[in-house]
C-alpha positions in Angstrom: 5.6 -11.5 19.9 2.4 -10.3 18.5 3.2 -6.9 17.2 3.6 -7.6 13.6 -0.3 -9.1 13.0 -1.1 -6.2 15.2 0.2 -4.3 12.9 -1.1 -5.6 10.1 -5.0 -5.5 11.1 -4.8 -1.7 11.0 -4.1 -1.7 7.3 -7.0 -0.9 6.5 -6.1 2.8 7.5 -4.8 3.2 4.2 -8.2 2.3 3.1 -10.1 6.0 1.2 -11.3 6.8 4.6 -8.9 9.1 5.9 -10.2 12.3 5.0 -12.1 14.0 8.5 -14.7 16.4 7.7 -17.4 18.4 9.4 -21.0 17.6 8.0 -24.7 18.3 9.1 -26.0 16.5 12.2 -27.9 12.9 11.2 -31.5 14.5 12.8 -30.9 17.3 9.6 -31.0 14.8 6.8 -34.6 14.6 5.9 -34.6 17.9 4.8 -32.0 17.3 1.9 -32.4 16.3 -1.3 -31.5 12.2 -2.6 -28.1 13.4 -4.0 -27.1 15.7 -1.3 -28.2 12.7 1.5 -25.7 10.6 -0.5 -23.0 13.4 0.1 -23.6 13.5 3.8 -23.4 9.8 4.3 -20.5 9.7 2.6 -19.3 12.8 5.0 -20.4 11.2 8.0 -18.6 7.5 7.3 -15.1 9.5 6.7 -15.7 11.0 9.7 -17.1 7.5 12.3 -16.0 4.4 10.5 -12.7 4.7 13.0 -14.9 5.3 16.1 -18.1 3.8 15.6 -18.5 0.9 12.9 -22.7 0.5 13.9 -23.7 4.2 13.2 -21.5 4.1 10.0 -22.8 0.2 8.9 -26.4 2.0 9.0 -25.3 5.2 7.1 -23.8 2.8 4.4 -26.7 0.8 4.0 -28.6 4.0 3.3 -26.4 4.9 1.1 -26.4 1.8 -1.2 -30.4 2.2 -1.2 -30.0 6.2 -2.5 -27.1 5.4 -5.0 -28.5 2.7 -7.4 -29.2 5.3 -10.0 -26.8 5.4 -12.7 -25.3 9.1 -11.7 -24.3 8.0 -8.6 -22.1 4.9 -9.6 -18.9 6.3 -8.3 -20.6 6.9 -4.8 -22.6 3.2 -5.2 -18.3 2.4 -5.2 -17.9 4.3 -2.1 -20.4 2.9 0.0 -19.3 -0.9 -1.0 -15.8 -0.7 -0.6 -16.8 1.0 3.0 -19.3 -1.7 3.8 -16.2 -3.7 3.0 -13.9 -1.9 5.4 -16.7 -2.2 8.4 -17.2 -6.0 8.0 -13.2 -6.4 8.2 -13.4 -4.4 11.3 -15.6 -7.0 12.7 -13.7 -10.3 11.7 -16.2 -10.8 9.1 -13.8 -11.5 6.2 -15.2 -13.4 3.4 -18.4 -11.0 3.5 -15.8 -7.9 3.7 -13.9 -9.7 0.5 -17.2 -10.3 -1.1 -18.4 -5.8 -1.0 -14.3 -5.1 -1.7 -15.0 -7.1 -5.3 -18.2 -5.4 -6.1 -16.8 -2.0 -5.7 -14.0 -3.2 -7.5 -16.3 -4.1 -10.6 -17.9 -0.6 -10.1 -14.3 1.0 -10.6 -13.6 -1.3 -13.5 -17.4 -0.6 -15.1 -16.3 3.7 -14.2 -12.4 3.3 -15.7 -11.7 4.5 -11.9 -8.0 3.5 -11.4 -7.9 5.1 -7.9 -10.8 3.2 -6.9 -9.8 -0.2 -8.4 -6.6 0.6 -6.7 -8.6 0.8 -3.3 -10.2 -2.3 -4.1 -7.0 -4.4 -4.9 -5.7 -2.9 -1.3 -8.1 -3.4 1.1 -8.5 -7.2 -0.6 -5.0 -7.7 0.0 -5.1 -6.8 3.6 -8.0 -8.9 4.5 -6.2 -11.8 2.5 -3.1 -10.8 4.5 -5.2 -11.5 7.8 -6.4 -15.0 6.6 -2.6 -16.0 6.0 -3.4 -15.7 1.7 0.0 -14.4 1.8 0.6 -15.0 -2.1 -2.6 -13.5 -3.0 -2.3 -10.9 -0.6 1.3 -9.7 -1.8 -0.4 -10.1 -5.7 -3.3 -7.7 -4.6 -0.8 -5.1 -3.2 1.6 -4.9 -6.2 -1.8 -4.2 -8.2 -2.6 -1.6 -6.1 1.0 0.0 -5.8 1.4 0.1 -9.5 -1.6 2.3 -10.1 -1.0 4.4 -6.9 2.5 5.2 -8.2 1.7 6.4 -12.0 -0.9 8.4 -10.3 1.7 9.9 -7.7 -1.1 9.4 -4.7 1.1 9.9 -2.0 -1.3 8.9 1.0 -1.9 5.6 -0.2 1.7 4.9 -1.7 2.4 5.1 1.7 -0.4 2.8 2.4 1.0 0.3 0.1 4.8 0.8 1.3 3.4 0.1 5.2 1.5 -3.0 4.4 4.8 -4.3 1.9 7.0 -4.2 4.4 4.9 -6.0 6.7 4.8 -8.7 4.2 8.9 -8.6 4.4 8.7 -8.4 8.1 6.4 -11.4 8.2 9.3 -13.5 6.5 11.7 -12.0 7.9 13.1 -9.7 5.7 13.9 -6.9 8.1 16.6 -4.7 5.9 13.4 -4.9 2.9 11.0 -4.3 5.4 13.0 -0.8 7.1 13.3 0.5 3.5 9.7 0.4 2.8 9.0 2.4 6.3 11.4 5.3 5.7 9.9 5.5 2.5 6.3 5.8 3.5 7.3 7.6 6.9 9.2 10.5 4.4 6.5 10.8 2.3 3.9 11.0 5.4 6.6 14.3 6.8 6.2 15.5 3.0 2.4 15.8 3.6 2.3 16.9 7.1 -0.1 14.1 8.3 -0.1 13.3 11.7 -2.3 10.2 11.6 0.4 8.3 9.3 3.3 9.5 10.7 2.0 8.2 14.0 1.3 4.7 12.3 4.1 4.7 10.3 6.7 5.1 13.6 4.8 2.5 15.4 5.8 -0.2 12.7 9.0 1.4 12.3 9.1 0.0 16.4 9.0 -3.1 15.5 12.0 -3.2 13.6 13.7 -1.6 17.0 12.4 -4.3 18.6 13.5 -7.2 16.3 17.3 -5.8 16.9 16.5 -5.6 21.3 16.7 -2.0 20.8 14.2 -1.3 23.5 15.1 1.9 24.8 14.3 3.4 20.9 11.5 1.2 20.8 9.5 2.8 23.6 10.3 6.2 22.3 9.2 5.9 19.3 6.0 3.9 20.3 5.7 6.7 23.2 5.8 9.2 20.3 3.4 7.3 18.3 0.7 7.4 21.0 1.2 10.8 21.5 0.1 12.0 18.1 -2.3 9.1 17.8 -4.2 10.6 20.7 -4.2 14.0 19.3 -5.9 12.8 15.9 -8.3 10.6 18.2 -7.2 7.5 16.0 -8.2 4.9 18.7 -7.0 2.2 16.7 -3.6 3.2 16.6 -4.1 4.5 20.3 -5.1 0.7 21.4 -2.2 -1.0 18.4 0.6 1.4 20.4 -0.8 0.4 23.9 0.2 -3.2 22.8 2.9 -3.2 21.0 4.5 -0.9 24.0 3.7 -4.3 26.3 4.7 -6.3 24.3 8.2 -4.2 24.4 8.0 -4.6 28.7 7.5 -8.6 27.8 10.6 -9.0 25.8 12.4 -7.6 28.8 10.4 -9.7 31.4 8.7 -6.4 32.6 5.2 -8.8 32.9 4.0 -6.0 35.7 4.4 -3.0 33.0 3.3 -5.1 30.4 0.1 -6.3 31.7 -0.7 -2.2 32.6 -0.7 -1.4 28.8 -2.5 -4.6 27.6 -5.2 -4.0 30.3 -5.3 -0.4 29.3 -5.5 -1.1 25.1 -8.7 -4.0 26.1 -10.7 -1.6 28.1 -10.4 0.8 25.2 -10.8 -2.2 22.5 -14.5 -3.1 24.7 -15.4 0.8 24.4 -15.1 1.7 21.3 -16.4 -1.9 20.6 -13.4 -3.2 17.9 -13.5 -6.9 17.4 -10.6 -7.2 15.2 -7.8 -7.8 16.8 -9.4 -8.9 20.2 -8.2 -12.7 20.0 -5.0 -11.5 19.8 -5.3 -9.2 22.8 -6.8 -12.0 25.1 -3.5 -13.8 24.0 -1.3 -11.3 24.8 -2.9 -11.0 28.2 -3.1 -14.8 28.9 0.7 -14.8 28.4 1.6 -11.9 30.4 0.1 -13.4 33.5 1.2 -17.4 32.6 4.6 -15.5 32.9 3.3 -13.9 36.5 2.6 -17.6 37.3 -1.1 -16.5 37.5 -1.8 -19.9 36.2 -5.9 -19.9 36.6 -5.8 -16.4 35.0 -3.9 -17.2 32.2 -6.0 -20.5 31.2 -9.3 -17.8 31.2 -8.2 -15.5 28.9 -6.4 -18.2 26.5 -10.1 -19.6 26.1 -11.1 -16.5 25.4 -8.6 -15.5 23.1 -9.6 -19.1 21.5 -13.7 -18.9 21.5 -13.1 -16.1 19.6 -10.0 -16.6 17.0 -12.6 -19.8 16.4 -15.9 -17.9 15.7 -14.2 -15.5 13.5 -12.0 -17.9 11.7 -8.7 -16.0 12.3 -6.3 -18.5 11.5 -2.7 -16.9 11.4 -4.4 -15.9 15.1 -5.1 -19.7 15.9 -1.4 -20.5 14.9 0.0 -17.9 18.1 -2.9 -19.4 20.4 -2.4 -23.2 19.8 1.3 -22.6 19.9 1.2 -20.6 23.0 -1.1 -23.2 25.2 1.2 -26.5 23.7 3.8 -24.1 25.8 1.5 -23.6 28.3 0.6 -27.1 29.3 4.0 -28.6 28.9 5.7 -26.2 31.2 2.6 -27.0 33.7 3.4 -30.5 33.1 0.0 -31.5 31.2 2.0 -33.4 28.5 -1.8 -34.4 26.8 -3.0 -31.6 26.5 0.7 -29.9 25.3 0.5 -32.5 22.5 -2.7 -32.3 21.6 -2.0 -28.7 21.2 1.6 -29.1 19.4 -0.7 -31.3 16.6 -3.4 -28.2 15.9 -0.5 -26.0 15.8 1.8 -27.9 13.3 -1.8 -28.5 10.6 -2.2 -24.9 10.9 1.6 -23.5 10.7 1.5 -26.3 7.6 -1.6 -24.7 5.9 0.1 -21.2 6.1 2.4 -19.0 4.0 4.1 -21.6 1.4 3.9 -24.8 3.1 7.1 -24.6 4.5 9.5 -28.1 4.3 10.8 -27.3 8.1 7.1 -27.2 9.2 5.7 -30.3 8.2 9.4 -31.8 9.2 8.9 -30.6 12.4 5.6 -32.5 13.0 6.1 -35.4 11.4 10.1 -35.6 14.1 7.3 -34.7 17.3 4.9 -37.5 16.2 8.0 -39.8 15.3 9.8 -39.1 18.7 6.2 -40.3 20.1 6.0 -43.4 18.7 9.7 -44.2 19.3 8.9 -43.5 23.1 6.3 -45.7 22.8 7.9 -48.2 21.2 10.7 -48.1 23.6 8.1 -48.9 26.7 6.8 -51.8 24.8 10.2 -53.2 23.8 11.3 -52.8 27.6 7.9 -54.6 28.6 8.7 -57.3 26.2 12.5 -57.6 27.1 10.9 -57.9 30.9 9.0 -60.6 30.3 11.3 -62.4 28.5 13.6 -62.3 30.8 11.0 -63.6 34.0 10.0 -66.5 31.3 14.2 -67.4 31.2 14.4 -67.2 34.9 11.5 -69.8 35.3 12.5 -72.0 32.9 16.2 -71.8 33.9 15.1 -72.4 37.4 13.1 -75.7 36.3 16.2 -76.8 33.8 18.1 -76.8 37.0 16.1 -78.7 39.1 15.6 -81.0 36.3 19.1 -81.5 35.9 19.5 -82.0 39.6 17.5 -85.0 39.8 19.0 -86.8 36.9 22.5 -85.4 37.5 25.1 -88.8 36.8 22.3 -90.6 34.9 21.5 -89.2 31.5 25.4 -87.1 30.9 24.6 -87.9 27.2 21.2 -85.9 27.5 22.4 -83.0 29.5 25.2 -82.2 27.4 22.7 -82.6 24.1 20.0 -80.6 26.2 22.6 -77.9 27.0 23.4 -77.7 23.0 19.4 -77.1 22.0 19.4 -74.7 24.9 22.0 -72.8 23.3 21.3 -73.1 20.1 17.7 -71.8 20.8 19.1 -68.8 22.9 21.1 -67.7 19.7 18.3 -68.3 17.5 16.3 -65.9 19.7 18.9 -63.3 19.7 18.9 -63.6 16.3 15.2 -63.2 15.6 15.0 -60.5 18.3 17.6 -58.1 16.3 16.2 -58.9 12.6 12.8 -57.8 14.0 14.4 -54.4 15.8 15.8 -53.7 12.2 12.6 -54.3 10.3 11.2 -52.2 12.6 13.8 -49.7 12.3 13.5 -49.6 8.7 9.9 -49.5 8.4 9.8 -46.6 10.5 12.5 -45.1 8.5 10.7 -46.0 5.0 7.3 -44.8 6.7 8.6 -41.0 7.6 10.4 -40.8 4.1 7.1 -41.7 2.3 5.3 -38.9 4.2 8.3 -36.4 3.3 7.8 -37.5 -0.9 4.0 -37.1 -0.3 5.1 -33.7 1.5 7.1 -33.0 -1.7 4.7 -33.7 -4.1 1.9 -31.6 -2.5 4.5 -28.7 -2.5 5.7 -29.4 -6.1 1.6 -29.5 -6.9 1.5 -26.1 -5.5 4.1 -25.0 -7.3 2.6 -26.2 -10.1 -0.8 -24.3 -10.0 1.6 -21.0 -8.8 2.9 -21.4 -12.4 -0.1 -21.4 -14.0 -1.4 -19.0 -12.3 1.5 -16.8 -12.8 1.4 -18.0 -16.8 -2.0 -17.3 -17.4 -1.6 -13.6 -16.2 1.3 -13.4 -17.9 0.6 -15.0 -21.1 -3.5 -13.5 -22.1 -2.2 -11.7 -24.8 0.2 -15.4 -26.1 -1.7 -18.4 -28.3 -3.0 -20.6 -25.9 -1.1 -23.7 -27.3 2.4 -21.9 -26.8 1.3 -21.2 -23.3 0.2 -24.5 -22.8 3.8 -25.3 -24.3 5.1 -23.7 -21.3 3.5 -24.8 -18.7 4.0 -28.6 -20.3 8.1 -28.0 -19.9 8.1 -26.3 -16.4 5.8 -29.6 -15.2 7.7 -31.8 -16.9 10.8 -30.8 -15.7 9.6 -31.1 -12.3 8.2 -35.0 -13.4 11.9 -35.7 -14.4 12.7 -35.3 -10.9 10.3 -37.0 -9.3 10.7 -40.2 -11.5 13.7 -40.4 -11.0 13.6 -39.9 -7.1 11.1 -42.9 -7.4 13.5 -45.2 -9.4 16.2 -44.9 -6.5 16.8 -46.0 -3.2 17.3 -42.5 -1.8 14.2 -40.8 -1.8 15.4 -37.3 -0.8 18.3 -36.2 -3.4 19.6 -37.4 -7.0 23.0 -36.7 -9.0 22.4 -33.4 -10.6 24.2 -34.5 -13.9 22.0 -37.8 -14.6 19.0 -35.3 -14.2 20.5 -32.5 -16.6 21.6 -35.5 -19.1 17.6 -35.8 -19.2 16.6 -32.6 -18.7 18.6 -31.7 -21.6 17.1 -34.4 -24.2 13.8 -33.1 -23.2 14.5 -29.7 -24.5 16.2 -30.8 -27.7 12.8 -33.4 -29.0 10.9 -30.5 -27.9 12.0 -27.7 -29.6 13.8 -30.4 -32.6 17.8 -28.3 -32.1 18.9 -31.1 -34.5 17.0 -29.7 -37.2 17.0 -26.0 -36.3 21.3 -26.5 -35.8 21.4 -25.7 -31.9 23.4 -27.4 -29.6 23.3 -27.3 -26.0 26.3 -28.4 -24.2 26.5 -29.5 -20.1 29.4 -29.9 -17.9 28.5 -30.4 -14.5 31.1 -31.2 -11.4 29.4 -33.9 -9.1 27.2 -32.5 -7.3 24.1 -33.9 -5.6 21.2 -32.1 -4.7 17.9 -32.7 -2.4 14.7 -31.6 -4.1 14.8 -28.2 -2.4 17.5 -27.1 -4.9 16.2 -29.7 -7.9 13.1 -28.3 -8.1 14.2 -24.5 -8.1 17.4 -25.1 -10.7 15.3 -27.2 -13.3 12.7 -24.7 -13.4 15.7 -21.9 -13.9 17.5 -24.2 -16.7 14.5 -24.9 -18.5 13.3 -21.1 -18.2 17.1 -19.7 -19.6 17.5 -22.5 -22.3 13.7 -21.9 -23.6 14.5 -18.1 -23.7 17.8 -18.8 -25.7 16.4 -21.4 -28.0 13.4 -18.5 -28.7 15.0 -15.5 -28.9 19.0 -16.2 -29.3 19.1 -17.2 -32.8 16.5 -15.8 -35.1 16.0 -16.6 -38.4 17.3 -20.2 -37.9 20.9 -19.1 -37.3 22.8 -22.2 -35.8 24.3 -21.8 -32.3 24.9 -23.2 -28.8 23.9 -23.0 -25.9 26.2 -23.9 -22.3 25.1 -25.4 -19.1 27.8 -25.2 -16.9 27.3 -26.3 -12.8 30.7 -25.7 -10.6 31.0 -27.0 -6.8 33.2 -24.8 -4.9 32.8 -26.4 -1.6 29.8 -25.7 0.2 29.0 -23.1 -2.7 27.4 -23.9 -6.2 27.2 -22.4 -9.3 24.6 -22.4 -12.4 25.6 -20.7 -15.5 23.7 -20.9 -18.2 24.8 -19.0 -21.5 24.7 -18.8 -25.4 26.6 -16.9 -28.7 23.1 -15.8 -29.6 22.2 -12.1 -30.3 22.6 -11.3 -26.9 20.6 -9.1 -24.6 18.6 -5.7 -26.0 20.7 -2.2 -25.0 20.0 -1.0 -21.3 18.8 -4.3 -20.1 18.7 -4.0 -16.4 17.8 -7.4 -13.7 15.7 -5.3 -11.5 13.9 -3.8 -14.0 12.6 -7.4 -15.8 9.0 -7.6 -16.6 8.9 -10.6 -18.5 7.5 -13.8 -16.8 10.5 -15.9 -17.5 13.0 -13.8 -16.0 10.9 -12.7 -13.2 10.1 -16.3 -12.2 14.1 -17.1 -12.5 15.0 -14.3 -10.0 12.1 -15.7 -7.6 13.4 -19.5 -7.8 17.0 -17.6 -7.2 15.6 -16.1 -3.7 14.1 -19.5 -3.3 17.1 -21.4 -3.5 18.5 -18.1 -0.7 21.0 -17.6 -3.5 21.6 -14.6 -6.0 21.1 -14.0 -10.2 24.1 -11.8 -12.2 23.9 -11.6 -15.8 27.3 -12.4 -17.4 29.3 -10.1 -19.8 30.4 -11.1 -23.1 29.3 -12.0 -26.4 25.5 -13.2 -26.6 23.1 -13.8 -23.4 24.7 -15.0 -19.9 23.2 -15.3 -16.5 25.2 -17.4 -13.6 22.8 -18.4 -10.1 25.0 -19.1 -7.0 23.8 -20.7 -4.3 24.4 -23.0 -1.3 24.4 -26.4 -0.7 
């Protein structure tokens, strides 16, 4: 369950601190020069920062003192980036992102690729352990580029491991084994033991998303086996783990509790914080499945006093979960709830703000209050119904007494009564549906506030993206830009806002509008460009609005740009076909047409890098179509 983020805190392997070398004993130092201290430092944190992050915090402090002349810049570098590495150890993130940037400025200030490179990694990864997924994944691609042109195999494989963890952490397990083999190839290429042992541990996990178990444990058995003979503890204690976890997934609690217990003793030795919460977690769960209630509640504290302290949040997301489980299935539905609420604000603050996330909290709290509301109503309906009894019980004796007397009364008596029953009824349902309705109106208004906070994001992800894109464009034409990508998004939501249903629109009205946008914008009348729609009816929820506005706007602005130069008239065709559960977006033009050897996985340019990411978005796929000018079609599901 935990094997991925286990994983993923030994990253920082691929960090420059691999190399192992002999050096001088600490007690010899005094009797070296300034320059050749710095060298031994720098020897004696390659050698301890796996084993022991104290003695290696104090040799990198020394270090920073010796190297602030300006011939040792490059090792100033070193020991920040390492200062970086040992905070990370210890849970200590923001100060570990805070020396990562100033060695990166010291690489920038040197025109030191490798070490920007390092820089750029080892932010990524403690990014990665936050749950900055985005700017983890931007940090890695920085660091991969530069890796690559410089063919530095160790830490290509570095970047390859932590990539496909980033696949496996959405899911993406075919993405994700492709990355392994490469960096497991490369790591047989250069004989090293270390990687290869870290590389078939994560390789594991993909043997144990597909209940392979039997491979699993080999190749985790393997894995420890080399581990050990390197004396990489880390990876020793990250095996020990991920081997119980493998025992869990087959109910094997005893086994699994043997290797847990075995990977904390070590953690406690060799005095590694990170990851610890985790472990505490894993062994709380093991023994809530031994029915070892009282022991499991300890270490789930434990596991939470300390994913608290060192603000481990992606870790706080497994531990609220896992106690909401907890206390329901001990039948503490409070607590369970109270637990399910943490859980949901921190699975909503994570990786993307997710629709199904927030959905699923606000359907928990909503199920709540209809429970609730049910009691009341049947508390109501009870009283009602012991006010009737009474008052028929007095009617009756009433009408005994005066039985033969006052007929005329009864009978008019009798009609009020009646009348006044129906009249109840009556009131009793309109109320039920206003309260049906509100509740209705009241979860759809926190879905479109939902929306909007995702569209916002959205937003600031394109202007992030636009402004690394576009430092070399005029500002205005990049403001430009951004003004259509926001403004198609505004379409949407205006027009969401103008109807009854707040949660999908007909796609042609919002082309139709889309589409006269584009032409005052870029003035087609006068430049003698026509765009053309035919669209099927087809109605789309704002997950696939947002994504296919932001792809028509991108491919029409590219057309109207680049498709006709010179002012040469043309057209341009929008074109959306419904094939039963199956869509399709083409967009094309009688332009120029695309340059020779154009390639869709080799794009570089913003626009058509931002359509192929709205096309995974939408879980669909982008094919450029042949013929005469430029063509692209986006299928999808709906």
């Amino acid at each position: 369950m935990h094997m991925l983020y286990r994983i993923l805190m030994l990253m920082c392997l691929f960090c420059p601190l691999m190399a192992q070398s002999q050096t001088a004993a600490p007690d010899s130092l005094q009797k070296l020069s300034s320059d050749q201290k710095i060298e031994a430092y720098q020897a004696l944190i390659k050698k301890h920062i796996d084993n022991d992050l104290a003695k290696s915090l104090n040799w990198v402090n020394k270090g920073i003192e010796l190297a602030q002349k300006p011939s040792q810049k490059k090792a100033l570098g070193f020991f920040f980036l390492n200062k970086g590495v040992i905070y990370d150890n210890q849970g200590k993130f923001e100060e570990a992102i805070v020396y990562y940037k100033k060695a990166l400025k010291v690489a920038q200030e040197l025109d030191y690729t490798i070490g920007m490179a390092k820089a750029y990694q080892n932010i990524g990864v403690t990014y990665a352990k936050q749950g900055n997924y985005e700017q983890c994944m931007r940090f890695f691609l920085k660091a991969l580029k530069i890796y690559e042109a410089a063919q530095d195999k160790k830490h290509m494989i570095g970047m390859y491991n932590n990539i496909a963890i980033m696949h496996m952490r959405f899911d993406n397990i075919d993405k994700a084994l492709a990355e392994y083999q490469k960096g497991l190839q490369l790591s047989r290429e250069i004989k090293d033991l270390r990687l290869i042992s870290r590389v078939s541990a994560n390789i594991s996990e993909i043997y144990l998303r597909k209940k392979h178990y039997k491979k699993a444990i080999a190749t985790l058995q393997e894995s420890l086996a080399l581990s050990r003979e390197v004396k990489d503890y880390r990876q020793v204690i990250a095996t020990l783990g991920n081997i119980a976890e493998v025992y869990e997934n087959q109910s094997l609690f005893d086994s699994a509790l043997v290797y847990n217990i075995r990977g904390l003793r070590l953690q406690e030795k060799y005095r590694f914080q990170e990851g610890i919460a985790l472990k505490y977690l894993s062994i709380a769960q093991v023994y809530n499945a031994l029915r070892k209630v009282r022991l499991s509640e300890e270490y789930y504290q434990k596991a939470l006093e300390i994913a608290l302290e060192y603000k481990e949040t992606p870790t706080l997301k497994n531990i609220y979960r896992s106690l909401h489980e907890h206390y329901a299935e001990h039948k503490q539905p409070q607590k369970a709830y109270a637990y399910l609420l943490k859980f949901n604000v921190i699975k909503d603050s994570l990786f993307n703000l997710q629709k199904n996330q927030q959905i699923e909290k606000i359907r928990a709290q909503y199920e709540l209050d209809q429970r609730q509301k049910q009691v009341e109503l049947l508390t109501q309906s009870n009283r009602l119904k012991t006010l009737e009894a009474e008052r028929d019980r007095a009617f009756r004796q009433m009408l005994l007494i005066i039985v033969g007397v006052l007929v005329g009364f009864f009978l008019l008596l009798i009609g009020q009564y009646r009348n006044k029953q129906k009249h109840n009824r009556l009131l009793l349902e309109k109320n039920q549906k206003i309260a049906r309705t509100l509740d209705e109106k009241e979860i759809l208004l926190k879905e479109v506030h939902h929306r909007v906070k995702n569209n916002l994001q959205i937003v600031s992800s394109l202007l992030n993206l636009q402004a690394e894109f576009g430092q070399y464009q005029d500002p205005r034409e990049v403001l430009q830009q951004s003004q259509h990508k926001i403004h198609t998004m505004a379409i949407i939501h205006e027009r969401l806002y103008q109807s009854e249903d707040l949660a999908s629109m007909d796609f042609k009205a919002y082309l139709d509008e889309l589409v006269e946008h584009l032409q005052n914008s870029f003035d087609l009348a006068e430049r003698q460009v026509t765009i053309y729609s035919e669209v099927d009816a087809v109605v789309l929820t704002m997950d696939h609005l947002v994504p296919c506005g932001l792809i028509i706007t991108e491919l029409v602005t590219n057309s109207i740009k680049y498709a006709f130069p010179d002012n040469k008239p043309g057209c341009i065709d929008i074109k959306i076909i419904r094939q039963e559960d199956w869509c399709k977006l083409m967009i094309s033009d009688n332009g120029i047409g695309l340059p020779p050897g154009f390639a869709l996985d080799k794009v570089t340019t913003l626009g058509l890098r931002l359509v192929q990411g709205l096309t995974r978005q939408l879980g669909g796929s982008l094919t450029n179509l042949a013929g005469k000018g430029t063509g692209f079609e986006v299928g999808f599901k709906v």
